[in-house]
C-alpha positions in Angstrom: 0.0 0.0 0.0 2.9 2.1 1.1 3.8 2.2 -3.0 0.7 3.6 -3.9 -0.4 6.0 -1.7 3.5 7.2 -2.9 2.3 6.8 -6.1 -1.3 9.1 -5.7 0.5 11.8 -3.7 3.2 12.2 -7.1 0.4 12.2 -9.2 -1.6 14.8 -7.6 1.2 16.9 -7.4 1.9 16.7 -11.1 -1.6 17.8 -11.4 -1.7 20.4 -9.4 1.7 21.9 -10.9 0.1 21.2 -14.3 -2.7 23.4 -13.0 -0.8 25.8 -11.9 1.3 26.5 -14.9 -1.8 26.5 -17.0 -3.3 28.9 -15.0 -0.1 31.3 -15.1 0.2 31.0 -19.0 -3.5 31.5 -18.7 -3.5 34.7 -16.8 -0.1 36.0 -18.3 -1.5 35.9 -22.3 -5.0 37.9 -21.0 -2.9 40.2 -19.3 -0.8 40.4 -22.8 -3.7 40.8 -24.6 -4.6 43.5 -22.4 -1.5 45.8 -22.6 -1.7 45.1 -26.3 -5.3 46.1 -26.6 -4.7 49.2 -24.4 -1.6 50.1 -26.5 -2.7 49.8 -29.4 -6.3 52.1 -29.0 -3.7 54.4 -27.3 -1.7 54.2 -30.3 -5.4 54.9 -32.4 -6.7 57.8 -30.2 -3.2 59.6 -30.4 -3.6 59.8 -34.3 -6.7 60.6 -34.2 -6.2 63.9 -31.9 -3.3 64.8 -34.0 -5.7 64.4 -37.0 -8.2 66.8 -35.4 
């Protein structure tokens, strides 16, 4: 028994890493998305007042 209980405890921690790192990549490409978003109307407003 001791083997698998050894064996579950590895395997959960694998999964919860996993979930971990998803959730980082996860988080970190919305908050790219974000910035580039927010850049680039900030990049489209600018022109715009300098048209005007």
């Amino acid at each position: 028994m001791g083997g698998w209980s050894c064996l579950i405890y590895i395997w959960y921690t694998l999964l919860y890493v996993n979930a971990v790192v998803f959730l980082f990549l996860f988080i970190r490409e919305l908050f790219y998305d974000y910035i580039r978003v927010s850049v680039f109307w900030g990049c489209v407003l600018k022109a715009h007042e300098e048209e005007v």
